[in-house]
Every structure is written in C-alpha cells, then in structure tokens.
C-alpha positions in Angstrom: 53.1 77.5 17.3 51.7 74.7 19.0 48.3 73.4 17.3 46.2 71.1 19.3 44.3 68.9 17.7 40.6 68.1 19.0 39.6 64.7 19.6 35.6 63.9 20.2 34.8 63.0 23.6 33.2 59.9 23.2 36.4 58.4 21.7 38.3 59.6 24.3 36.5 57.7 26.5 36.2 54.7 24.5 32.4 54.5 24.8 32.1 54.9 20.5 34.3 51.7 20.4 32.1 49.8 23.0 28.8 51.0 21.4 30.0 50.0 17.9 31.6 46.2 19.6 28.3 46.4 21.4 26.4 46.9 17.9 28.1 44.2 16.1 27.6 41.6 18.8 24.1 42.3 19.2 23.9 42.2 15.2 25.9 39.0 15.3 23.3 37.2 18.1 20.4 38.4 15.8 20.9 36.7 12.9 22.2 33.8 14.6 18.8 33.6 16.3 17.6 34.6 12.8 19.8 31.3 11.6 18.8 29.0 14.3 14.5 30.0 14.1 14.8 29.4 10.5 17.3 26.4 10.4 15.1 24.7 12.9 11.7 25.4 11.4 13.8 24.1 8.1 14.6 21.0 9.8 11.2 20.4 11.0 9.6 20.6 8.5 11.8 18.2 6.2 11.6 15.5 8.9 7.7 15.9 8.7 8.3 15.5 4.9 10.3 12.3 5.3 8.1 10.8 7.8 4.9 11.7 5.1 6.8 10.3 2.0 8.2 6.9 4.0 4.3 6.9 5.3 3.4 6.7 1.6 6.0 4.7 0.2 5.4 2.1 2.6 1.4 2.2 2.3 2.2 2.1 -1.4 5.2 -1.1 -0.8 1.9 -2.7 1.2 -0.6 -2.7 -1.0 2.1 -3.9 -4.1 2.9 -7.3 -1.9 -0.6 -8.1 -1.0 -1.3 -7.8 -4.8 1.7 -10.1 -5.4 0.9 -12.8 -2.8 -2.7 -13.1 -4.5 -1.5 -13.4 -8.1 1.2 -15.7 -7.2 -1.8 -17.7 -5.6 -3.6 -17.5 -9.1 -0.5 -18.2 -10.9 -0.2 -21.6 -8.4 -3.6 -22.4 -9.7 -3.2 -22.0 -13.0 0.0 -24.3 -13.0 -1.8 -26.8 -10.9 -4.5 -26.9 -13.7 -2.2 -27.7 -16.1 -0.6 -30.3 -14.8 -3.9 -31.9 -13.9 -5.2 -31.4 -17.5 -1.2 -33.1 -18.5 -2.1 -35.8 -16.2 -5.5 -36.5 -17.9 -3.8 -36.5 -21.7 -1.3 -38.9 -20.2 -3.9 -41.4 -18.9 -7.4 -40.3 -19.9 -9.1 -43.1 -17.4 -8.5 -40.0 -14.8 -10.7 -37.5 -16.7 -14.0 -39.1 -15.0 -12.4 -38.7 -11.5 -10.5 -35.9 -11.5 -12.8 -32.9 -13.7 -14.6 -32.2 -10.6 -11.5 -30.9 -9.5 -11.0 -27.9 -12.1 -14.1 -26.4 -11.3 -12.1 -25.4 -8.6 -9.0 -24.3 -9.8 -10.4 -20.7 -10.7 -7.4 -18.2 -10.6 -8.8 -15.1 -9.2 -6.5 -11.3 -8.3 -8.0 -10.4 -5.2 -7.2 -6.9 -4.4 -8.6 -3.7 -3.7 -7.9 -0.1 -5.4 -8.1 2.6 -2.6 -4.3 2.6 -2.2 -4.3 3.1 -6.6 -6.7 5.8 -6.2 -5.3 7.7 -3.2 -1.4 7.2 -4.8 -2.6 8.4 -8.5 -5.3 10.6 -8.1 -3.6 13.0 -5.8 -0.6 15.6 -7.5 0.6 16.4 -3.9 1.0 12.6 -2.9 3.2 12.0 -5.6 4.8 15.2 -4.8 5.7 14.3 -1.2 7.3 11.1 -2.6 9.6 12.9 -5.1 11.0 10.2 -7.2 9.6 10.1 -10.9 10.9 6.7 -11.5 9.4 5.4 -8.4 5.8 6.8 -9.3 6.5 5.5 -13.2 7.1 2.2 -11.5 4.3 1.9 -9.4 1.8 3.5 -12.4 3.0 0.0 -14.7 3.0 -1.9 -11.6 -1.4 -1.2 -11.0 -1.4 -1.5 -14.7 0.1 -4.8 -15.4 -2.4 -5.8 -12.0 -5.5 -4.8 -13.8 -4.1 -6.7 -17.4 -3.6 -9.5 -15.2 -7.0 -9.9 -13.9 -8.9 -9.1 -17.2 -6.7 -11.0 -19.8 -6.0 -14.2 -17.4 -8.4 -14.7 -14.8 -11.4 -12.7 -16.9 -10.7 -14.6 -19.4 -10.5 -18.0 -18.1 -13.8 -17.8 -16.6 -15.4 -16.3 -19.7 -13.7 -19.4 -21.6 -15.0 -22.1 -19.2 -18.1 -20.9 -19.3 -17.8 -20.9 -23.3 -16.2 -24.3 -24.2 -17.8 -26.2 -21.1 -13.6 -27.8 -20.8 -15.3 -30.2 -18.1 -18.2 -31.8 -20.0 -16.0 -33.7 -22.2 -12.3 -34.8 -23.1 -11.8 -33.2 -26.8 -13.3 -30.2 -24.8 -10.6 -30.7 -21.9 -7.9 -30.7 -24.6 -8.7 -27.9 -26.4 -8.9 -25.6 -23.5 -5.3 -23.8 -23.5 -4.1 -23.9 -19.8 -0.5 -24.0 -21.3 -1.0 -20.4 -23.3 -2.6 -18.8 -19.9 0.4 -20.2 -18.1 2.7 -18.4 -20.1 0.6 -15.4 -20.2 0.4 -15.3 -16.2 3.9 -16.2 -15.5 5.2 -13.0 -17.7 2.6 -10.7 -15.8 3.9 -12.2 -12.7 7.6 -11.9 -13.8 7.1 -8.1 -14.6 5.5 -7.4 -11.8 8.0 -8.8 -9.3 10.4 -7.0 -10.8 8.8 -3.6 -10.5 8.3 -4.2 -7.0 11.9 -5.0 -6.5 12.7 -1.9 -8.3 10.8 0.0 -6.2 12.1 -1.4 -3.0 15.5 -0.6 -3.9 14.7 2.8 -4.8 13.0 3.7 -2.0 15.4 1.5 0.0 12.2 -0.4 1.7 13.3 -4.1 3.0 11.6 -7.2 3.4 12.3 -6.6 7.4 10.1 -3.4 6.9 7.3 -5.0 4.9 7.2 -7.7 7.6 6.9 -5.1 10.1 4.0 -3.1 8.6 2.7 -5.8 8.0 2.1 -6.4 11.4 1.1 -3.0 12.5 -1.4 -3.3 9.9 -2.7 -6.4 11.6 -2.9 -5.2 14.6 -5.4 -2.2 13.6 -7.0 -4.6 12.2 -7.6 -6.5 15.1 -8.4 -3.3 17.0 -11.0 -2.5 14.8 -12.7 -5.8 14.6 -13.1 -6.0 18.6 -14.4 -2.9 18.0 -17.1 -4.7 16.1 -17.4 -7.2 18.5 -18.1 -4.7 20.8 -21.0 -3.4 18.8 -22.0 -6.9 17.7 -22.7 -7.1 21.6 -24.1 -4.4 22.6 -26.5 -4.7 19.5 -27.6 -8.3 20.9 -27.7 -6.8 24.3 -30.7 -4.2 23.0 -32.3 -6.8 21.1 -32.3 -9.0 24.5 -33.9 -6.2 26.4 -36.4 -5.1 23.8 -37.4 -9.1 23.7 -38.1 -9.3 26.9 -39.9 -5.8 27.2 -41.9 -7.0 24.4 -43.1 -10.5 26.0 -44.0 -8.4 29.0 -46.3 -5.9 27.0 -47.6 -9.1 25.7 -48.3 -10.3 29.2 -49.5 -7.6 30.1 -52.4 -7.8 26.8 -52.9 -11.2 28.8 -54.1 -10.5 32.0 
C-alpha cells in the first residue's frame, strides 16, 4: 500500500521560506533603524552635554584666575608694605618721606559674584558638570575668596583707620603688616592649589584659559563699540535738539 504523504503548497513552492527570510530581514533592518535613531539621538545629546559642562567648567576656570590675579595683586601689596614699614625700623629718618606712600598700598580683592551665584545657586549647573570633587573644590575655592577679603583686606582698612599707623612711628610699629602677610600668603597658597586641582580634574590647561581669555575680550570689545555707538548717536540727538532749540529761540527773536 503506497501512502502519500501531503505536503502544503506554499512550501512546495518555497514562498513560506522566502516570507519567513523576508520577515526576519525586514525585522533585522527595523531595529537596526531602531538602533541607529536612538544611538544617534544618544550621541547627540551627550555631545550637547559635554559642550554645556566644558561651557561651565571653563566660565567657572575664568572667573577662579581673575580672582587669583587680583589677590596675588593684594598679596604684592601687602609684601611691599612690609618691607617699606622694615625699611623705616631699619633707618627711621625715612618715616617722614616715605608714609605718604602706605596710604597707598591698600590691598583690595576685586572680583565679582555672578559666576558664584549662577555655579552654586543652580542644582542642574552642578548637575551638567558631574564631578562632586570638582564642585567641593570650587565651593572652598569662593569661600576662602570671601575670607580673604574680609579678614585681610577688611581688616586692614578698618585697622588703619583705627590706629592711624601713618601719623606716627610707635604707631607705624605697632601695626602688624608681618601677621597679615602670613595670613594672605596662606589664603593665597590654598587657593592656588584648589585651582590647580580643579584644572587637573577637569583637564582645563593654561593654553585654554589663555584662549578664553581672549574670546572673552573680544565680547568685550564688541560690546563696548556697541556703547560707543550709542554714546554717538546720543550726542548726535543732543546736537540736533541744540540746534532746533537755538532756532525756536530765534524764532522768539524776530
């Protein structure tokens, strides 16, 4: 007895294998387009991460050198006092000649706080930056800056203006320049070395400072002939109402 067995018609013909290859490669090309939408949207959006966070970290690198560059200044001046009031104990015929000059050796920390304020105030900005140590860094950094300028510079202007150090020699003498010197140079110290802490981490050079540096200048420039522009067009309407007011004037006149 011969039994035939019966075989479907669509795998006779092959055409179930070919849908089924045909299924699988269009499954395949899905969810590599799948891969490829989301690994580039992926992409993009950590390189807009990285470009925000370097953005930061270099505003942030900006603001700490301009805050060194003005203590070390008031540093300088507080060594240079010093040394003028060691001069004066070493020969005190100077004292007549030279006190003028330490009314102008006042250290002063010239800086502004919008950069503090934007970098600790906002969650997300520090978020973006992703380094704990870096933002720990920079938080002692702004706090050593505001030490500096209320326990030496403060503090040396309220105690000239206490103990009058210029109106007299015993006065001169008893002024401690040498304890504010210490007191600066440690500030300064710490400070420096946060910075360079913080420019290792974030792998910021001095080549990239420079650089910001100078695109910073060159905003600032922009925006300051855009003052001049308005500075003239301002005397240009002050001009033309000058002479419109002479003629009404005339005009009264005749």
């Amino acid at each position: 007895m011969n039994i035939k067995l019966h075989t479907p018609k669509s795998l006779k013909t092959g055409s179930g294998m070919a849908s089924l290859k045909q299924f699988l490669l269009s499954l395949f090309a899905t969810s590599v387009s799948i891969a490829l939408t989301f690994g580039t949207a992926a992409i993009i959006d950590y390189n807009a991460k990285q470009k925000s966070k370097r953005e930061i970290v270099m505003m942030v690198m900006y603001d700490m050198y301009n805050s060194l560059q003005s203590i070390q200044k008031a540093d300088s001046t507080i060594q240079q006092a010093m040394d003028l009031q060691l001069q004066i104990a070493e020969d005190t015929t100077k004292f007549e000649t030279q006190r003028y000059i330490f009314a102008q050796l006042m250290p002063k920390a010239e800086y502004t706080e919008t950069t503090e304020r934007i970098f600790s105030s906002s969650i997300e900005t520090i978020n973006t930056v992703g380094n704990v140590l870096f933002t720990e860094n920079v938080a002692e950094f702004y706090q050593m800056r505001k030490f500096y300028k209320t326990t030496v510079c403060d503090s040396i202007a309220n105690d000239i203006v206490r103990s009058k150090p210029f109106s007299s020699l015993k006065n001169l003498f008893n002024f401690e320049y040498s304890f504010y010197t210490i007191m600066s140079s440690g500030y300064l110290r710490d400070m420096q070395r946060k910075y360079a802490q913080c420019k290792q981490m974030m792998e910021v050079t001095d080549a990239d400072i420079d650089a910001y540096r100078e695109q910073r200048a060159q905003i600032d420039k922009s925006m300051t002939d855009d003052d001049a522009s308005d500075d003239s067009l301002k005397n240009r309407f002050i001009e033309i109402q000058s002479a419109i007011e002479a003629a009404k004037a005339k005009l009264k006149l005749e």
